[in-house]
PALUM-999686 format. One record per residue (C-alpha): x, y negated, z; residue in one letter; residue number from 1. Coordinates in nm, 3 decimals. Example, Ala and Ser with C-alpha at 12.3 -4.5 7.8 and 13.67 -1.06 7.14 Angstrom:
BEGIN
<node <1.230, 0.450, 0.780>, A, 1>
<node <1.367, 0.106, 0.714>, S, 2>
END
This chain:
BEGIN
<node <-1.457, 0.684, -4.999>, X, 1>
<node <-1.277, 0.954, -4.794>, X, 2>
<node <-1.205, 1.257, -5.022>, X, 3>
<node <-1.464, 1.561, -4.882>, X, 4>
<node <-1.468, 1.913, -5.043>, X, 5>
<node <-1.814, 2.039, -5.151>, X, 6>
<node <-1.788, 2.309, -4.910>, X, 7>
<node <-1.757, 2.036, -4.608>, X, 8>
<node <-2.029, 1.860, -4.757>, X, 9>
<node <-2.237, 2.123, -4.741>, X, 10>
<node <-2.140, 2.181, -4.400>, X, 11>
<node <-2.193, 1.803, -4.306>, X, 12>
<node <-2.540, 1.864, -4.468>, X, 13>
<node <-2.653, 2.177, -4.368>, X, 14>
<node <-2.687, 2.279, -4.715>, X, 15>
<node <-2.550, 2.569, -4.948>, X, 16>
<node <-2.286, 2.541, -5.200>, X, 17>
<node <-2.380, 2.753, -5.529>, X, 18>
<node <-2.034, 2.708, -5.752>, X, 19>
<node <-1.677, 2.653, -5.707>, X, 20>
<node <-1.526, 2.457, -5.395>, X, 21>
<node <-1.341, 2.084, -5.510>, X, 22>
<node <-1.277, 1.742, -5.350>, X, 23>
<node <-1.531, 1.482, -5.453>, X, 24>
<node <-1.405, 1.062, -5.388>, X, 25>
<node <-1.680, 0.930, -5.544>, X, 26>
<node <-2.101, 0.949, -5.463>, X, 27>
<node <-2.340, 0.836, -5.699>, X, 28>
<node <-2.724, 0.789, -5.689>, X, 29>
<node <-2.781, 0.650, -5.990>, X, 30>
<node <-2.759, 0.814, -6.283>, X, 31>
<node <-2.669, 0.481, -6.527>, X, 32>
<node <-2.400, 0.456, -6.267>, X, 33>
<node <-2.243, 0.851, -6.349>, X, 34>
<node <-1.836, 0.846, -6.372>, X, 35>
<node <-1.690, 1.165, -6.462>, X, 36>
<node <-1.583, 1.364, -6.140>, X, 37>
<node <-1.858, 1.224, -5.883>, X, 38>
<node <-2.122, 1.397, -5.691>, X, 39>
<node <-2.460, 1.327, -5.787>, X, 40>
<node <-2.760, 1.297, -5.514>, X, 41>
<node <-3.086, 1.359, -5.687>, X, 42>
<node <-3.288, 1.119, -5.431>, X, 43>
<node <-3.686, 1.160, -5.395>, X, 44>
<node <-3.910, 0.857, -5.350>, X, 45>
<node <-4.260, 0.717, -5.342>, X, 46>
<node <-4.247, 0.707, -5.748>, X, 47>
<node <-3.983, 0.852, -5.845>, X, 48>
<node <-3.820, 1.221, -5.838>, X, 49>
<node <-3.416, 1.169, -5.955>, X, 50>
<node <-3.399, 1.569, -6.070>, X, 51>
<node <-3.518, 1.509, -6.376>, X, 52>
<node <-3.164, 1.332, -6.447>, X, 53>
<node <-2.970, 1.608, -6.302>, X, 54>
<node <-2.894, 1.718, -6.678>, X, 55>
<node <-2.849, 1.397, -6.823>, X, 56>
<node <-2.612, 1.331, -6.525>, X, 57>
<node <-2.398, 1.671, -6.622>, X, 58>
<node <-2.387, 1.528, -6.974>, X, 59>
<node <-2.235, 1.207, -6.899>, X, 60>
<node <-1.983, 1.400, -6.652>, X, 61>
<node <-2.054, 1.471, -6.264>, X, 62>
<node <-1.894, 1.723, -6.149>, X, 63>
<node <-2.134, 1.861, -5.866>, X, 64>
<node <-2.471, 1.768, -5.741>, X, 65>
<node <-2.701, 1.746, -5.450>, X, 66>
<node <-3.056, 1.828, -5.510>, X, 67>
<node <-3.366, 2.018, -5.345>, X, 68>
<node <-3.435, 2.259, -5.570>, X, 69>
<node <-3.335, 2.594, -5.705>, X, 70>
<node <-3.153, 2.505, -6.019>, X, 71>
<node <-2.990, 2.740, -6.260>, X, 72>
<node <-2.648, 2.526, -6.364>, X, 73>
<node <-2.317, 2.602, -6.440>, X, 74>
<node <-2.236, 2.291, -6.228>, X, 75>
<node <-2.141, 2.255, -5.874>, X, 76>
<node <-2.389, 2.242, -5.666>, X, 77>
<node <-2.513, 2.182, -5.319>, X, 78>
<node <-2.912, 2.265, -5.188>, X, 79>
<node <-3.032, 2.029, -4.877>, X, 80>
<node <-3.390, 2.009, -4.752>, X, 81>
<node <-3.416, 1.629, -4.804>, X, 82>
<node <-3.145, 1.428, -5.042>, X, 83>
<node <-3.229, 1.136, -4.887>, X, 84>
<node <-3.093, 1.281, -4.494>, X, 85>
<node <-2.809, 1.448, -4.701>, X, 86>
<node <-2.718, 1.116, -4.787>, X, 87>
<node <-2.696, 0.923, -4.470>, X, 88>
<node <-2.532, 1.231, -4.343>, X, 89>
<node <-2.254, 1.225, -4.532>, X, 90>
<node <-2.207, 0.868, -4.485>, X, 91>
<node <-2.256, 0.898, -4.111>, X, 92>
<node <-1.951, 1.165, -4.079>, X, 93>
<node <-1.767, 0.944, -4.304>, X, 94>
<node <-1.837, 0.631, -4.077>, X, 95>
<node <-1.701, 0.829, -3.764>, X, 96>
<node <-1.427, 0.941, -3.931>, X, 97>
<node <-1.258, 0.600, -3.962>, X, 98>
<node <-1.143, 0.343, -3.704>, X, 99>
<node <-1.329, 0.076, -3.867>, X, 100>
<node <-1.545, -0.156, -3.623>, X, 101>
<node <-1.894, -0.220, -3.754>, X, 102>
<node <-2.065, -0.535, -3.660>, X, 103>
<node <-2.435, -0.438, -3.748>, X, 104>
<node <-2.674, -0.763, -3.851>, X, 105>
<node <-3.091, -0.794, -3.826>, X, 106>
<node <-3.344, -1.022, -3.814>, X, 107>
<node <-3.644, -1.169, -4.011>, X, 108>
<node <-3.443, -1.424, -4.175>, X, 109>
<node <-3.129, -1.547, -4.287>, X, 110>
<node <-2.948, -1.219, -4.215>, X, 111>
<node <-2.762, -1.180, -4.588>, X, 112>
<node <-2.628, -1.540, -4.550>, X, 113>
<node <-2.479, -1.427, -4.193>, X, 114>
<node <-2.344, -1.106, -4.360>, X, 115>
<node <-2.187, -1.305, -4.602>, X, 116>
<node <-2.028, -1.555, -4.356>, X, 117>
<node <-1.923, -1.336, -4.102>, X, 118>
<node <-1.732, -1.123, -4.379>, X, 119>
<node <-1.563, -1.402, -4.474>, X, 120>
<node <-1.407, -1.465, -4.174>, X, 121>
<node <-1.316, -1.051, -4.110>, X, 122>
<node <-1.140, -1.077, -4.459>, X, 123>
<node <-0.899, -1.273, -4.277>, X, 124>
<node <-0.782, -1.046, -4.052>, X, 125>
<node <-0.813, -0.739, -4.273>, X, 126>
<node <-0.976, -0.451, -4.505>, X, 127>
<node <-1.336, -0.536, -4.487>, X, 128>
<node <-1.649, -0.443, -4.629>, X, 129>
<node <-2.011, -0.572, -4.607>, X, 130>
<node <-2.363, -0.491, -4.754>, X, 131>
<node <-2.398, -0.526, -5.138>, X, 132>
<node <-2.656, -0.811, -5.147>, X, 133>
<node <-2.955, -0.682, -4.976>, X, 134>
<node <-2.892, -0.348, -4.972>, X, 135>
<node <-2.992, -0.279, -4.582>, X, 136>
<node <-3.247, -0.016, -4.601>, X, 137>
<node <-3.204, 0.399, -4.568>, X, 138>
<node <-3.046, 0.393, -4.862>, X, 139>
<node <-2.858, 0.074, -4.928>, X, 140>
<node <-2.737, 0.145, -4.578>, X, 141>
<node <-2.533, 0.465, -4.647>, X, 142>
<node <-2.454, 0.327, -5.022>, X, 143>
<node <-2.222, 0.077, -4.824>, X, 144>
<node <-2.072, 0.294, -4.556>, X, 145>
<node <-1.967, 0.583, -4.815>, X, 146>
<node <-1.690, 0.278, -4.929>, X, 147>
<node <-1.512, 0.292, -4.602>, X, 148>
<node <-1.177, 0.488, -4.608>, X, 149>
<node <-0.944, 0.516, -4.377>, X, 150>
<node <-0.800, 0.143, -4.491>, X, 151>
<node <-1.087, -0.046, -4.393>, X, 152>
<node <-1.081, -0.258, -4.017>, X, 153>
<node <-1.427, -0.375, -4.056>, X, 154>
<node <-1.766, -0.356, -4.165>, X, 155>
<node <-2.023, -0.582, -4.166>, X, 156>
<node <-2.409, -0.399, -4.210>, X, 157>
<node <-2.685, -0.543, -4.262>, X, 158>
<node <-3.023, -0.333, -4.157>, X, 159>
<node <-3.360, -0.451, -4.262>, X, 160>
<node <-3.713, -0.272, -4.253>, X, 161>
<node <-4.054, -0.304, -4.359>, X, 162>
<node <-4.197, -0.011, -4.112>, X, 163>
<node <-4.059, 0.102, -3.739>, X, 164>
<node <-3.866, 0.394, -3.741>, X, 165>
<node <-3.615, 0.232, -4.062>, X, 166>
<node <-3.362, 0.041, -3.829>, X, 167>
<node <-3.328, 0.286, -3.529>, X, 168>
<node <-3.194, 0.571, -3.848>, X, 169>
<node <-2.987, 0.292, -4.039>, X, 170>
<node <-2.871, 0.162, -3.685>, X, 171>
<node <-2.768, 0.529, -3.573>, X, 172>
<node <-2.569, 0.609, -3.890>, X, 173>
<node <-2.367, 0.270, -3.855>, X, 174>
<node <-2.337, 0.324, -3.489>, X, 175>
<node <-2.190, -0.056, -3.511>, X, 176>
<node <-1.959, -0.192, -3.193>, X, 177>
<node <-2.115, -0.521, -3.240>, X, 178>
<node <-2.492, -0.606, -3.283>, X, 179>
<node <-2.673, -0.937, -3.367>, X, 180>
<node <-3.050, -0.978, -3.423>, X, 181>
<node <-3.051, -1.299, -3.596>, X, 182>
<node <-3.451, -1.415, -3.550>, X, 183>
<node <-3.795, -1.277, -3.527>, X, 184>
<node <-4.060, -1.438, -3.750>, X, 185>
<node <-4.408, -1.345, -3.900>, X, 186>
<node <-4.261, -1.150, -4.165>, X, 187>
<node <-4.319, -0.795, -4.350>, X, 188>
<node <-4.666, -0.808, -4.106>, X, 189>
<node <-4.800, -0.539, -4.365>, X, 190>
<node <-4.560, -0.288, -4.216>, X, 191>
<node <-4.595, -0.415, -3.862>, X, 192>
<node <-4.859, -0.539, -3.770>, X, 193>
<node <-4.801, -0.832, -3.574>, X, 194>
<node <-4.488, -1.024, -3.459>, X, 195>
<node <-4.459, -0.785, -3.133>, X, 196>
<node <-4.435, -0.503, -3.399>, X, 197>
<node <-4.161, -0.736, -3.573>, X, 198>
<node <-3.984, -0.747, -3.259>, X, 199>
<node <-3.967, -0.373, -3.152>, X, 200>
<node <-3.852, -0.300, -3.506>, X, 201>
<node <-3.575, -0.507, -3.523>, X, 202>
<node <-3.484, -0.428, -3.141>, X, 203>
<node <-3.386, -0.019, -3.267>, X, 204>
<node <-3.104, -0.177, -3.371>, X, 205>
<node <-2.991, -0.087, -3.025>, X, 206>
<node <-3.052, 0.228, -3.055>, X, 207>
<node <-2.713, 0.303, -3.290>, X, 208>
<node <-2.476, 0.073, -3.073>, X, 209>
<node <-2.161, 0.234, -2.892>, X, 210>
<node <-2.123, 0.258, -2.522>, X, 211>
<node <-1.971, -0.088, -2.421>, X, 212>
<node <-2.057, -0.222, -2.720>, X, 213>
<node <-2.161, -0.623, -2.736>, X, 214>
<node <-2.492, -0.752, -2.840>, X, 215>
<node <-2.552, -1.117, -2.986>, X, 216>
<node <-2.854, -1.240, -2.946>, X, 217>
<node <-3.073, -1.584, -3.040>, X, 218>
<node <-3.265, -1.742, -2.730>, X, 219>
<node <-3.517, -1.819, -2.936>, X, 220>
<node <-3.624, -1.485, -3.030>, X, 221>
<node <-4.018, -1.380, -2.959>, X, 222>
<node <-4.087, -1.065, -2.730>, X, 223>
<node <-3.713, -1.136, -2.576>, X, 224>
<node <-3.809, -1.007, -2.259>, X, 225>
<node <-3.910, -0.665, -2.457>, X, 226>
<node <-3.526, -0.572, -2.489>, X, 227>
<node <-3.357, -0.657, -2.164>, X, 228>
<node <-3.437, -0.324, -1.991>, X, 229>
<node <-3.237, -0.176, -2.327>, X, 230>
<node <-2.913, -0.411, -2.316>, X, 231>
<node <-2.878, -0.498, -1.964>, X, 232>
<node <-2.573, -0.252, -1.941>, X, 233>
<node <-2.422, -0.443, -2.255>, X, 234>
<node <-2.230, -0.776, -2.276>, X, 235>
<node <-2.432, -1.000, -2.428>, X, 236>
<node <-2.384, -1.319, -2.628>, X, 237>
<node <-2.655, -1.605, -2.642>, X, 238>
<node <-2.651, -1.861, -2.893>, X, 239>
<node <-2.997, -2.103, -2.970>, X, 240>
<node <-3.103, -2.431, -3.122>, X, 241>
<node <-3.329, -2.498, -2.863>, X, 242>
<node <-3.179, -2.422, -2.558>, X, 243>
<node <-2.805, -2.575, -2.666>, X, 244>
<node <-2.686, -2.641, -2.256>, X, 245>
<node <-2.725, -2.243, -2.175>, X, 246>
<node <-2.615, -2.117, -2.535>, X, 247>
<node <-2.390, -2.161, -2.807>, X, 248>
<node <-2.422, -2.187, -3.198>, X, 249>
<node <-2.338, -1.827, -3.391>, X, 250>
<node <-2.082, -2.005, -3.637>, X, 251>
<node <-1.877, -2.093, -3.302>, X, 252>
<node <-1.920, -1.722, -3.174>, X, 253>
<node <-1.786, -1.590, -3.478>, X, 254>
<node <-1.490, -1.816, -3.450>, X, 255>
<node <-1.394, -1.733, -3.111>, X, 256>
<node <-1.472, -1.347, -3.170>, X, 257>
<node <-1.186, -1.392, -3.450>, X, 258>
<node <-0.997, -1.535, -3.261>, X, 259>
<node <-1.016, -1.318, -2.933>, X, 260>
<node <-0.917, -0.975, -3.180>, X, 261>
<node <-0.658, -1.219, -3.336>, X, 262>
<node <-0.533, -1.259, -3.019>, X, 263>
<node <-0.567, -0.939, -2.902>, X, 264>
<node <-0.363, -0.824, -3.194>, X, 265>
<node <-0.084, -1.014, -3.135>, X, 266>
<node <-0.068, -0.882, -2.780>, X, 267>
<node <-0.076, -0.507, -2.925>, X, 268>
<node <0.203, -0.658, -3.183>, X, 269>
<node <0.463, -0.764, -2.903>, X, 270>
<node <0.396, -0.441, -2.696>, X, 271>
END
């Protein structure tokens, strides 16, 4: 993590800072997880409330925390409307912050096992992370891109969802340079509704994608037609099972996309 002083985080968060001013390097969300030094975000869910280990958090050694509430500490601390924002926008400064390319992954299926792969091959050309196992939702999502320092040359996300709305704020935080939605199948129907409602979930992954950026896409996908009017102004990348004579496989995509910044590399090297 990029080193941030509490007073920038509060700026970053459009929070106040009740304490003394320090540089924080480490965020944690978990208080099992406290190190002495770190910042503490006291997150809010659907069952849980994560103030109530704001002291036992002080005990075991953070240094500052972010929280909702009025709180009468001798600890650092910062006051945001919603942790849970706070979080992602903290890790959305830090994302912008670094030169890292992002290549952002979706789909119904199969999208850790692409993570995973397509990491594997950025390792070999330099600093990279990628989602902790299936970490890919508002939170998971900023979890992975408060790692990046100034180091890092890549990182793979992936962004999953189980209602609309999830993708398009995990897609615009990662604001990735590269985007692939893997597959659409009946899956997580509860939250959508029917496959079309799969579809336009996973398609606000193009909502976070920079100008110019490239878009990979399977041929097979349902509700294809949906996106076009959204990526015609992109360069886009087809690979399918079905349709092999007008599309290529993702494994040899990734390959040549390694080897295109390999090469592109070398070219900056003799320059």
């Amino acid at each position: 993590m990029i080193s941030l002083s509490l007073k920038k985080i509060a700026l970053i968060t459009n929070g106040k800072l009740h304490g003394t001013d320090f540089l924080i390097d480490q965020i944690v969300i978990d208080s099992k997880k406290i190190v002495p030094g770190c910042l503490f975000v006291a997150l809010i869910g659907k069952k849980f409330d994560a103030h109530i280990f704001i002291n036992d958090a002080i005990k075991k050694g953070c240094s500052a925390f972010i929280t909702q509430n009025n709180i009468n500490s001798y600890v650092s601390y910062i006051i945001v409307k919603n942790t849970s924002i706070a979080l992602g926008q903290i890790s959305s400064w830090i994302r912008k912050k670094t030169n890292v390319k992002v290549l952002a992954i979706t789909g119904s299926c199969g999208k850790t096992s692409v993570k995973e792969m397509t990491a594997s091959i950025l390792r070999k050309n330099g600093n990279t992370i990628s989602t902790i196992d299936n970490s890919n939702n508002n939170i998971g999502v900023p979890m992975t891109l408060l790692q990046l320092t100034k180091k890092h040359k890549y990182a793979v996300i992936e962004l999953g969802a189980n209602k609309p709305g999830e993708i398009a704020y995990t897609s615009s935080i990662s604001q990735p340079e590269i985007i692939l939605i893997n597959n659409i199948h009946f899956a997580h129907l509860k939250g959508f509704k029917s496959l079309l409602g799969v579809s336009q979930a996973k398609s606000e992954i193009l909502t976070g994608l920079k100008p110019k950026g490239i878009v990979v896409i399977n041929l097979d996908s349902h509700h294809l037609s949906q996106w076009k009017k959204d990526i015609k102004k992109n360069k886009i990348i087809f690979f399918s099972i079905k349709k092999k004579n007008i599309a290529i496989f993702f494994v040899v995509i990734l390959k040549f996309m390694y080897m295109a910044h390999l090469l592109q590399c070398i070219h900056h090297a003799e320059k």
